[in-house]
C-alpha positions in Angstrom: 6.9 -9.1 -21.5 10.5 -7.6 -21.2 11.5 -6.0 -18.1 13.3 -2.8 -18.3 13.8 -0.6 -15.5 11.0 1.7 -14.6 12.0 5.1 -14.5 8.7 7.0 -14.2 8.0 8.8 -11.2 4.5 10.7 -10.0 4.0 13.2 -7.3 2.8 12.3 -4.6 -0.4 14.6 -4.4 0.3 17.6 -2.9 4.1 16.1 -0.3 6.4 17.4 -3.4 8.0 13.7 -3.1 8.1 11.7 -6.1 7.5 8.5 -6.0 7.3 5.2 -8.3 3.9 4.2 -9.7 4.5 0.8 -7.4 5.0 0.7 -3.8 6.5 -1.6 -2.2 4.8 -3.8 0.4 6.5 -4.5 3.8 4.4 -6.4 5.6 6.3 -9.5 4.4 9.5 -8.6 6.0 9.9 -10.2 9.2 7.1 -12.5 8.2 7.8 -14.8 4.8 10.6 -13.2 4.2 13.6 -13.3 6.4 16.1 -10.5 6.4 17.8 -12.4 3.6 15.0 -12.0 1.3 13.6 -9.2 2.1 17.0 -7.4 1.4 16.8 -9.0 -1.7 13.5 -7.8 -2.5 14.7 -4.1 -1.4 17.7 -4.7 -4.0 15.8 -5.6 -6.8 13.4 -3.3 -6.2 15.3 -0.4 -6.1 17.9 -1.3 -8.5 14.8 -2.3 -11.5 13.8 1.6 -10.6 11.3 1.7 -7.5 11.4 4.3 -4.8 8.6 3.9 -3.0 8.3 1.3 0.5 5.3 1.0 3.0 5.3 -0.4 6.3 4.3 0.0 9.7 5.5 0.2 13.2 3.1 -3.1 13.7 4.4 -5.3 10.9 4.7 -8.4 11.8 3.5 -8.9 15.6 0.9 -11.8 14.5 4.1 -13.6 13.8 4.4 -16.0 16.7 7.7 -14.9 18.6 7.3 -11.7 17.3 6.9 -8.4 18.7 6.1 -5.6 16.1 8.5 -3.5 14.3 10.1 -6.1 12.7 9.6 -4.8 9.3 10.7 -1.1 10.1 14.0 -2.8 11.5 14.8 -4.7 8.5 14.5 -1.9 6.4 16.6 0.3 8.6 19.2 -2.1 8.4 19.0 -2.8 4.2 18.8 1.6 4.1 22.3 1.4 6.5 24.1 -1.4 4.8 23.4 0.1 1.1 23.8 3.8 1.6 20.4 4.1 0.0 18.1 6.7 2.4 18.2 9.4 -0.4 16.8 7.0 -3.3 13.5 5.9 -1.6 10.7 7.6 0.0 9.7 5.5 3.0 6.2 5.8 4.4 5.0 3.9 8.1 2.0 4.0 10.2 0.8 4.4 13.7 -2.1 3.3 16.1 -2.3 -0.6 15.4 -2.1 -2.3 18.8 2.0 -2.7 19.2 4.4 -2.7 22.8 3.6 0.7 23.1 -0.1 1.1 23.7 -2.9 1.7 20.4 -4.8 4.4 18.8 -3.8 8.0 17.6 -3.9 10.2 21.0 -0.8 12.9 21.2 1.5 10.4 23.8 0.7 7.6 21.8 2.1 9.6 18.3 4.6 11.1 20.1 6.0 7.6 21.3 5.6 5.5 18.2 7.0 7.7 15.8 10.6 7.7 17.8 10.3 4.0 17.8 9.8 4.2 14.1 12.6 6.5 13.3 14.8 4.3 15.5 14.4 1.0 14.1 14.5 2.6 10.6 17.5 4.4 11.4 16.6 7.1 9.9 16.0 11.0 10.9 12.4 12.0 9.2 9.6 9.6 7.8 8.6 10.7 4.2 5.1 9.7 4.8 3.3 8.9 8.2 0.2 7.0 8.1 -2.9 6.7 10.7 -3.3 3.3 10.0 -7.0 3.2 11.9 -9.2 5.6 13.0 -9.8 6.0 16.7 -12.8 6.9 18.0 -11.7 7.5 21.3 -9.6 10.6 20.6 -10.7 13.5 19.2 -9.9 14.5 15.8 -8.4 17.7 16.8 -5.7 15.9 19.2 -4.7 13.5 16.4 -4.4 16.4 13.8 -2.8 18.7 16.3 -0.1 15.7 17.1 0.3 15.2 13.3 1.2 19.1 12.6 3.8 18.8 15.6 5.6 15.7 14.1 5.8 18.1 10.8 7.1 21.4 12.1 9.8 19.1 14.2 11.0 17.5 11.0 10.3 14.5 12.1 7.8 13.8 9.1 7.4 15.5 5.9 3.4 14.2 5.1 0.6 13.1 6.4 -1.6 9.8 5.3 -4.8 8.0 6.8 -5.4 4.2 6.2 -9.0 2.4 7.0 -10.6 5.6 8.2 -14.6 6.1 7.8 -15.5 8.5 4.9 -17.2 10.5 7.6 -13.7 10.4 9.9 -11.9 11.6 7.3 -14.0 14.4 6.2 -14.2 15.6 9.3 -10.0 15.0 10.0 -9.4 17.2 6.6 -12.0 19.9 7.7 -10.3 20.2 11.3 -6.8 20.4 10.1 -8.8 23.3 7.4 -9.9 25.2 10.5 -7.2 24.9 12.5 -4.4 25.9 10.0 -2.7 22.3 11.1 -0.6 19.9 8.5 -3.2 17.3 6.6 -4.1 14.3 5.6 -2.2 14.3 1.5 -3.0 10.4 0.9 -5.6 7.7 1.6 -4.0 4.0 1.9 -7.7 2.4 1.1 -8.5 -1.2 0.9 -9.1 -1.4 -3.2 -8.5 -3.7 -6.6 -10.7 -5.6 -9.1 -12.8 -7.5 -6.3 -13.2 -4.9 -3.6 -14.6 -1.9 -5.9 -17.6 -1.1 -3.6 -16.1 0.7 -0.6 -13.5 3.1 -2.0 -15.5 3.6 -5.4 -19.0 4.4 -3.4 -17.3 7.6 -1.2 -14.1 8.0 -0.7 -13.1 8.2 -4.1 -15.2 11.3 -4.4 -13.9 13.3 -0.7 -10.4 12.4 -2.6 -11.0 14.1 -6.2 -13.0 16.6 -3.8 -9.9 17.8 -1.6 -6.6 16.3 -3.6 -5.9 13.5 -2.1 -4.2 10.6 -3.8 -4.5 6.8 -3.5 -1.8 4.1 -2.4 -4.4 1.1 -2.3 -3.2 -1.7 -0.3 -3.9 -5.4 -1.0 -3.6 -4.5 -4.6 -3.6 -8.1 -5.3 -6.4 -9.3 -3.1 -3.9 -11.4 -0.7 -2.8 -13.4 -4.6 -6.3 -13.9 -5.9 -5.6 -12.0 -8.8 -1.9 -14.0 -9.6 -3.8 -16.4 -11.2 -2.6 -19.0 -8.6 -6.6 -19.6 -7.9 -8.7 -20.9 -10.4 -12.2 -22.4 -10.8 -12.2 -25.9 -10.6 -8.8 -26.4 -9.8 -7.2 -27.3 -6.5 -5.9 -24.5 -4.5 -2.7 -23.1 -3.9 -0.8 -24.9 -0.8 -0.9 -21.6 2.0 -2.2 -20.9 5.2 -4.0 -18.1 3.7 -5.6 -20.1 0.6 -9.1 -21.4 2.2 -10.0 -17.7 3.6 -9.1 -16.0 0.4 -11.1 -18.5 -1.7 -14.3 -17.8 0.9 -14.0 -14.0 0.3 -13.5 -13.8 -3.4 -14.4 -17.7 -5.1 -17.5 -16.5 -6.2 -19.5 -15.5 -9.1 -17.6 -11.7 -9.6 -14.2 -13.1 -8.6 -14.4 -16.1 -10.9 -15.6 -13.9 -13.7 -12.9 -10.8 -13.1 -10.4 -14.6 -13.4 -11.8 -15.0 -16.6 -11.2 -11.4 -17.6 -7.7 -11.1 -16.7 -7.1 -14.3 -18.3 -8.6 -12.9 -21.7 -6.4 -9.9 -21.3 -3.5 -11.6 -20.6 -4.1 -13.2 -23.9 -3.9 -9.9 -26.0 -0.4 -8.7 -24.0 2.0 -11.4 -24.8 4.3 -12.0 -21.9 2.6 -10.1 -19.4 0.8 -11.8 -16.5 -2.2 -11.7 -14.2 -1.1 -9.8 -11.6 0.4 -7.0 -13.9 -3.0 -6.8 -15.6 -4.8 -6.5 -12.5 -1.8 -3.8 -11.1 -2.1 -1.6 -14.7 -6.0 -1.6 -14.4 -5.5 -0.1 -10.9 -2.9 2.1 -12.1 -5.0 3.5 -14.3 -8.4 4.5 -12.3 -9.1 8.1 -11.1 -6.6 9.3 -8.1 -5.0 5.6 -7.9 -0.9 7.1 -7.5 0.9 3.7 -6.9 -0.5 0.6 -5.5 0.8 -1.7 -3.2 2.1 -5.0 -4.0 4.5 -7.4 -1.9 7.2 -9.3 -2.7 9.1 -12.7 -1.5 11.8 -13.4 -4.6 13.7 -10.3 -6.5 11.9 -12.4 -9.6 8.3 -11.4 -8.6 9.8 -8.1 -7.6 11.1 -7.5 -11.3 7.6 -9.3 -12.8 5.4 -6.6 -10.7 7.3 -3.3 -12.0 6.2 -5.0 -15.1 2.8 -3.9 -15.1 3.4 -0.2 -15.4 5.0 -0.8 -18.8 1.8 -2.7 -19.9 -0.1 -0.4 -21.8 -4.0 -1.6 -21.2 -6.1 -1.0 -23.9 -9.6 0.6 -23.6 -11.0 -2.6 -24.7 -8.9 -4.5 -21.6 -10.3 -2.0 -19.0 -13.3 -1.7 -20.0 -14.0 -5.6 -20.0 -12.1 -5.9 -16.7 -15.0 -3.1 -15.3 -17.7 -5.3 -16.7 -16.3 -8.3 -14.9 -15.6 -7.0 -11.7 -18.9 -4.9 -11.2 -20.8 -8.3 -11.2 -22.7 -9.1 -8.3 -20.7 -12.0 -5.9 
């Protein structure tokens, strides 16, 4: 499949930004890709027509020697040394464990989101994510913290990641009754093999109250590259025995078998395009969220949103991936 540069661009629900139908994972900055690389990535993403980067103040503390925030900062520094704040829409999140304490009370906000700004060098966040719910504050604290980041300026919309459909009904209806800034998109966990949670409920709270969809580990952590396959040795990564645990079984072999099939028909295109096109094209779904560790697989995942999926392709990719595991 050629690559030309994408020059589509969807709203972003109800923000007014307008973003790229692919977003651009950070989580590998800082991580497996130095700042090299990752600038790199940034270039070639940018420059093949993508807008849209997610990160978060926590990316990548797991990283031994590493303290969190290391993702923002390398992005702060590619924005500064390219001149290039205006061309993307950046979007972070806060209340992962980091430095500065966890969760999503008012001091805690209030605290992460200068750290943000500051290591992104930047002077508003385009989209700020809670990135887990938190029990142990009340909704209407959170919400109330939220709308005060907004009427600062210091973030133009709100997003939730990994929260309950229950937490975020009941987030939506407080910032409803209290007149406060709300939640505009939902950052679920969601592709071919994990249908169930996102598909079951929160789907339906989304069509219900406008929300729209950046699904994150659109790729199921490379099990849908095509770098796994049945009877065949793994892939050499750290990563390779638990992803083959989750997803070798009976659904994820046969949604393997599917992508390879549609792969067939499309000439050129590969399997994680396929799999990126069939998310792209579900109800609410406004750009997933890929990463990145070569400007090449930068350029080959833009790909997929100028691969035209038949209904025939989706509707044997549904088949395939509503099996039981």
């Amino acid at each position: 499949m050629p690559q030309t540069k994408l020059e589509a661009r969807k709203a972003l629900g109800t923000t007014g930004l307008q973003v790229s139908p692919l977003c651009l994972g950070g989580n590998v900055f800082g991580w497996t890709a130095d700042e090299a690389t990752s600038f790199a990535v940034l270039d070639a993403f940018v420059d093949n027509g993508g807008n849209f980067i997610d990160t978060a103040d926590v990316y990548s503390s797991w990283v031994p020697g590493n303290r969190g925030g290391e993702s923002e900062t390398l992005i702060g520094k590619w924005l500064k040394s390219r001149g290039a704040r205006e061309r993307v829409v950046i979007a972070t999140k806060v209340g992962s464990q980091t430095e500065l304490g966890k969760g999503l009370g008012r001091e805690h906000i209030q605290r992460s989101v200068e750290a943000s700004l500051r290591r992104l060098q930047v002077d508003v966040i385009d989209l700020y994510y809670a990135h887990y719910e938190d029990l142990d504050t009340p909704v209407e604290e959170t919400m109330a913290a939220f709308d005060a980041l907004v009427r600062a300026g210091k973030v133009r919309a709100l997003g939730t990641s990994n929260h309950s459909p229950q937490r975020l009904t009941e987030s939506l209806e407080v910032s409803r009754r209290n007149n406060l800034a709300r939640y505009a998109v939902l950052q679920p966990h969601y592709n071919l093999v994990e249908r169930k949670d996102f598909e079951s409920s929160l789907r339906g709270i989304c069509e219900r109250e406008g929300l729209v969809v950046a699904p994150y580990f659109a790729l199921a952590s490379g099990f849908l590259t095509g770098k796994y396959r049945k009877d065949q040795p793994p892939p050499k990564s750290a990563r390779a025995e638990g992803v083959l645990k989750q997803y070798g079984n009976a659904r994820g072999w046969a949604v393997i078998d599917a992508l390879e099939a549609v792969t067939r028909r499309h000439p050129g295109a590969n399997f994680a395009q396929v799999a990126l096109a069939w998310l792209a094209a579900q109800p609410t779904i406004v750009a997933p969220i890929a990463s990145a560790t070569s400007a090449s697989q930068t350029q080959e995942l833009l790909g997929a949103f100028t691969l035209q999926l038949t209904e025939e392709d989706l509707r044997a990719l549904d088949v395939a991936s509503s099996r039981e595991a």
